[in-house]
PAZAPA-4460 file (N, C-alpha, C; in steps of 0.05 Angstrom, whole numbers, plus 32768, in hexadecimal, padded with zeros to 4 digits):
% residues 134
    n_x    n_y    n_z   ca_x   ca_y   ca_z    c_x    c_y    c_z   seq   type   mol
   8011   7FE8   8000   8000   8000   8000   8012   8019   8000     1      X     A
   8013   8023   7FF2   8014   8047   7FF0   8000   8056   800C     2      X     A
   8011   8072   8002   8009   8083   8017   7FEB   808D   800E     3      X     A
   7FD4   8094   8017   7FBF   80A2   800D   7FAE   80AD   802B     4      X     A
   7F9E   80BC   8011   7F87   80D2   8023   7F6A   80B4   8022     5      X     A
   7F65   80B3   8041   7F46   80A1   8043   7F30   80B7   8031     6      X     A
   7F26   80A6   8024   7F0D   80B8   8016   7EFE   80C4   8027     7      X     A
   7EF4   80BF   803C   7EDA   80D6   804E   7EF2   80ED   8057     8      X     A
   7F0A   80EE   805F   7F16   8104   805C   7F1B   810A   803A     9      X     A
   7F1A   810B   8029   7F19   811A   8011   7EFB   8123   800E    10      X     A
   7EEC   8124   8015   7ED3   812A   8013   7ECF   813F   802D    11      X     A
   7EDC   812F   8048   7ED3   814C   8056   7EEC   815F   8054    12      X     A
   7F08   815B   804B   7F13   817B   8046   7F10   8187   8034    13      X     A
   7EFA   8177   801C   7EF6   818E   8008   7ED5   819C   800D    14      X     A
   7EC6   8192   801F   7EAE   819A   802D   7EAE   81AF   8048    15      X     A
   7ED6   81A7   804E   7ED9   81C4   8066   7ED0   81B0   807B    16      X     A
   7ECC   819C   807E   7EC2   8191   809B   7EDB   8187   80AC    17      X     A
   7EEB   8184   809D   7F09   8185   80B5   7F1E   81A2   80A5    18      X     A
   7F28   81B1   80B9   7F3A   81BD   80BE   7F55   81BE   80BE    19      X     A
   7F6B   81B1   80BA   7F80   81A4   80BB   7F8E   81BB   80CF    20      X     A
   7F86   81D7   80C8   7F97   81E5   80D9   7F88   81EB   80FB    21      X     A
   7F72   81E6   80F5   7F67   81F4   8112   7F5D   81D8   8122    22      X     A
   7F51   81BA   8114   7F51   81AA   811E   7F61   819F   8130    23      X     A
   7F5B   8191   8146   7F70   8184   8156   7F77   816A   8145    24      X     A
   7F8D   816A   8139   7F9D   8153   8123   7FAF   8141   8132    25      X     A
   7FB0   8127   8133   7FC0   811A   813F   7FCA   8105   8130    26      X     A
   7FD9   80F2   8139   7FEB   80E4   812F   7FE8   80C4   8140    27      X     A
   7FE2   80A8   812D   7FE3   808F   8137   7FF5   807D   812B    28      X     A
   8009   8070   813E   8016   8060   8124   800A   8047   812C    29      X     A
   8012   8038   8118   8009   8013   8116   801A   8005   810E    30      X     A
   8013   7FF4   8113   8024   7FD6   810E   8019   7FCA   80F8    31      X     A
   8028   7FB2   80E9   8025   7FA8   80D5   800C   7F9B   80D4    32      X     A
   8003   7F91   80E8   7FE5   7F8F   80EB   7FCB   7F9C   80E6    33      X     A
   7FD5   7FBA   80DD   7FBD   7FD0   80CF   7FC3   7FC7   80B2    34      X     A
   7FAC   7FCD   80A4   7FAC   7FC9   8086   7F98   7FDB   807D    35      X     A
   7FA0   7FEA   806B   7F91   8010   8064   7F77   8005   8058    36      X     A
   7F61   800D   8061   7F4A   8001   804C   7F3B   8025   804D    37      X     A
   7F33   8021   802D   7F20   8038   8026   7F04   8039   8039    38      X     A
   7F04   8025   8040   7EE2   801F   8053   7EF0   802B   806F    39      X     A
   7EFD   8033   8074   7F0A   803B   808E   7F03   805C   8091    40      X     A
   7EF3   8063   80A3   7EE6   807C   80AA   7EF7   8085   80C0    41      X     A
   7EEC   8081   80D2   7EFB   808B   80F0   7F0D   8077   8106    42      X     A
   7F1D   8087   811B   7F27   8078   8125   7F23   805E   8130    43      X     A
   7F06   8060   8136   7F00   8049   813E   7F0B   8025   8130    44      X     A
   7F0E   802F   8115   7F0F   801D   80FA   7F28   800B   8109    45      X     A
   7F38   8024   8111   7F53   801B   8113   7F56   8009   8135    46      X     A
   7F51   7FF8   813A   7F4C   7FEB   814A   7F68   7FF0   8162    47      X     A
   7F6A   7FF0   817B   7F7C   7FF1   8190   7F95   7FDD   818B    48      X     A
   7F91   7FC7   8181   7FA7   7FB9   8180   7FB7   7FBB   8161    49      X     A
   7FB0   7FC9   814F   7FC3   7FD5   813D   7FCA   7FF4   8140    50      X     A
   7FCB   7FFC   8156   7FD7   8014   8169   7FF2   8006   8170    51      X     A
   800B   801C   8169   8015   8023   817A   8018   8034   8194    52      X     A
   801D   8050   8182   8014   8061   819A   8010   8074   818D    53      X     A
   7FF8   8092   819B   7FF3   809E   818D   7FF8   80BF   8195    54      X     A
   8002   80D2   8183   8010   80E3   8185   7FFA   80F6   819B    55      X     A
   8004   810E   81A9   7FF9   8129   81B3   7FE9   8138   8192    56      X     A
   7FDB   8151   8199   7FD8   815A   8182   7FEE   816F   8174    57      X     A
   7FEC   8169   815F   7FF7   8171   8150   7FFA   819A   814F    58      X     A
   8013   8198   8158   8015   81B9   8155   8029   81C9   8145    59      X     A
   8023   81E5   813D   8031   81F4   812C   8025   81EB   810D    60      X     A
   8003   81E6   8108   8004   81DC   80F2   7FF9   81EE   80DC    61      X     A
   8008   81EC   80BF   7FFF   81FE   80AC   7FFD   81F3   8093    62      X     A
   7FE4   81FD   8084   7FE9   81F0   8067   7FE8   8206   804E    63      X     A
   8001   8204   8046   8008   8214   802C   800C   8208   8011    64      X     A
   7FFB   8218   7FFD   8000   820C   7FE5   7FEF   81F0   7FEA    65      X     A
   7FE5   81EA   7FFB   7FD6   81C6   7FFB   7FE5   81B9   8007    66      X     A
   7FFC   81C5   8007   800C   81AE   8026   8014   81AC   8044    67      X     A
   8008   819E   8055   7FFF   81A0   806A   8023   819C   8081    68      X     A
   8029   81AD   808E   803E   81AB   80A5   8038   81B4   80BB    69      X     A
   803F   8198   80D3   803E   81AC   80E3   8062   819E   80F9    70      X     A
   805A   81A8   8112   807A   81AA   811E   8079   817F   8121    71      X     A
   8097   817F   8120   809A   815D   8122   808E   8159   813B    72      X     A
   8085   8139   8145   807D   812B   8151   8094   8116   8158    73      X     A
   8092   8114   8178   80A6   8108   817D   8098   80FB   8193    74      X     A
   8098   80DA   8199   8090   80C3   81A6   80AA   80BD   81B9    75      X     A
   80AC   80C9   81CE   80BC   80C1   81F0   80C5   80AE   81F4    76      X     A
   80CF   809A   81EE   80D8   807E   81F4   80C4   8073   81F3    77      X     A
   80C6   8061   81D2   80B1   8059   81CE   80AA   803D   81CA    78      X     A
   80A5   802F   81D9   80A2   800E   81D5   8084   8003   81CD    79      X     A
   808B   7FE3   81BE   807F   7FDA   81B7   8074   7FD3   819D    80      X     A
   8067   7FBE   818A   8061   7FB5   816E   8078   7FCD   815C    81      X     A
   807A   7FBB   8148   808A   7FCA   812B   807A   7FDE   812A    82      X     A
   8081   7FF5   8123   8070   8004   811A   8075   8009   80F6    83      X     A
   8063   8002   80E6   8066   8000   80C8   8051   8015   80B5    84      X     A
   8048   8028   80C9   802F   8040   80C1   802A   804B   80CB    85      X     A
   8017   8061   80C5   8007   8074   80D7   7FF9   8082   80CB    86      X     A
   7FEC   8088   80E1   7FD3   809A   80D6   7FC5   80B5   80D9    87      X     A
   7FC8   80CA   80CB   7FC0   80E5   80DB   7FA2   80E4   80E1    88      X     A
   7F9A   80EC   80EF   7F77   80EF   80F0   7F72   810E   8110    89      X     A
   7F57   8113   8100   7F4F   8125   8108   7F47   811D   812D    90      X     A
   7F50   8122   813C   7F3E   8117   8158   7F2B   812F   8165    91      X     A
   7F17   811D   8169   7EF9   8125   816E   7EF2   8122   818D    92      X     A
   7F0B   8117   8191   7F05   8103   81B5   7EF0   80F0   81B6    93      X     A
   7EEB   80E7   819A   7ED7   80CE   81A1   7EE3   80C0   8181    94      X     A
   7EE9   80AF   8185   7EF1   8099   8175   7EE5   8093   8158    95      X     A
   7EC4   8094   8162   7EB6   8089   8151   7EB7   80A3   813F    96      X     A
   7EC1   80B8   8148   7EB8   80D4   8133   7ED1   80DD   8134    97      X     A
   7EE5   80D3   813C   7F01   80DF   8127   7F0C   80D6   810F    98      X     A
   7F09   80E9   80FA   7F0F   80E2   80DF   7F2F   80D7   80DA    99      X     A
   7F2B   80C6   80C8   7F4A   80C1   80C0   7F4D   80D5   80AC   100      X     A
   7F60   80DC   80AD   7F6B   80ED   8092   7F7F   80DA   8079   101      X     A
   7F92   80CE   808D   7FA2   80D2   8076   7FC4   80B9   8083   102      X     A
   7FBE   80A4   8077   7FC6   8088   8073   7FE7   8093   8069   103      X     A
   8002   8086   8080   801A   8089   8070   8024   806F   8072   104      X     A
   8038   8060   8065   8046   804A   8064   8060   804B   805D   105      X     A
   8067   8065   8051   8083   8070   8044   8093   8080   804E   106      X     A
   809F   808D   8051   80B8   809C   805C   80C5   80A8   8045   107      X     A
   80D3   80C0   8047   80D2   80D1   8030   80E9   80CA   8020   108      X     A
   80E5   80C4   8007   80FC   80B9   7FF4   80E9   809E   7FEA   109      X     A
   80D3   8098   7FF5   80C7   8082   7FEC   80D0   8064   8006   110      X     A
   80DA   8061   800D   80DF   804A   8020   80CC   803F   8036   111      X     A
   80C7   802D   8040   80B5   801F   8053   80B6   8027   8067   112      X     A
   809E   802F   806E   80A5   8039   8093   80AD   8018   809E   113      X     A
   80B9   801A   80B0   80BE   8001   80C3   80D9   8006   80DD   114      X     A
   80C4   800F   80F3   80CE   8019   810A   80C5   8001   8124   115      X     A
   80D9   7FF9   812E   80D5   7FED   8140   80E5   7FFE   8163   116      X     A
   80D1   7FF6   816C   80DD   800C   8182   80E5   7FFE   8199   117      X     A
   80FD   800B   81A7   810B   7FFD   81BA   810A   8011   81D2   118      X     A
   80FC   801F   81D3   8106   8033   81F4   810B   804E   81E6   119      X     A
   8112   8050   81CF   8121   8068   81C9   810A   8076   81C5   120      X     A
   8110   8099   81BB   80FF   80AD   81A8   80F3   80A4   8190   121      X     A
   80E3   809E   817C   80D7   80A4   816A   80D0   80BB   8160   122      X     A
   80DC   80D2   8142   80CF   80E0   8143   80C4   80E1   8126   123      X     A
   80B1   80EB   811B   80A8   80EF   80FC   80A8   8114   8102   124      X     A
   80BA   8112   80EA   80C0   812D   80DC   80AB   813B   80C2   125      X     A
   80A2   814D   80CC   809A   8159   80B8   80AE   816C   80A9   126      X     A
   80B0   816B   808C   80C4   817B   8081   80BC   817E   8065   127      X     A
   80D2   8193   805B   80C6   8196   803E   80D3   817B   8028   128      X     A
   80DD   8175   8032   80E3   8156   801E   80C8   8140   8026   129      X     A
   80B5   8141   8034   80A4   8137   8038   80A3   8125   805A   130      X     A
   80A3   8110   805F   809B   810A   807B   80AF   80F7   8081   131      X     A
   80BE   80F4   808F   80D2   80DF   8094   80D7   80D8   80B1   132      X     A
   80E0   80C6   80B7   80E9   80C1   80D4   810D   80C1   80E0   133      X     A
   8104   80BD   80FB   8125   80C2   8105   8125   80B1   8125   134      X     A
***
């Protein structure tokens, strides 16, 4: 799978029903055990045991020209499952009504996410070469 936008987020950011800048935007990664489906609406879809862990909200965010940045995200000593994806989505504080936005599997240059974590930092970079890890 490639990286993509879930269809009910292409329908609600071109309807204005999510915000990217003023929404509270957060960040979930997963394990090889998620698999991206178009039928996938809200967090709920994404079931607790293809969680790793899931980011604070997302701050410093802006979108210029159609491209969305905001400040990197950085996971504290982070243990547990491979992490092989993630997922941005809008949070609503209820599960059943936070939208997914937007499905990654790649790392910038094209390569496979595949993070396994031992204790250390995790961080995903937002940048203008596109989204990468460290």
């Amino acid at each position: 799978m490639a990286n993509a936008i879930y269809p009910i987020a292409k329908k609600a950011l071109l309807d204005a029903d999510i915000d990217l800048s003023a929404d509270t935007i957060k960040i979930v990664l997963c394990t090889s055990s998620y698999t991206y489906s178009t039928a996938h609406d809200f967090l709920s879809d994404v079931t607790a045991g293809y969680r790793v862990a899931t980011s604070a909200a997302l701050s410093s965010k802006t979108t210029t020209g159609g491209a969305f940045d905001a400040a990197d995200v950085t996971y504290a000593a982070l243990t547990g499952s491979t992490v092989t994806s993630w997922i941005l989505y809008r949070d609503t504080g209820v599960e059943s009504t936070s939208n997914l936005i937007a499905y990654f599997d790649t790392v910038s240059g094209g390569g496979a996410l595949s993070y396994t974590p031992n204790g250390t930092n995790f961080t995903l970079q937002f940048g203008a070469s596109g989204i990468f890890t460290i």
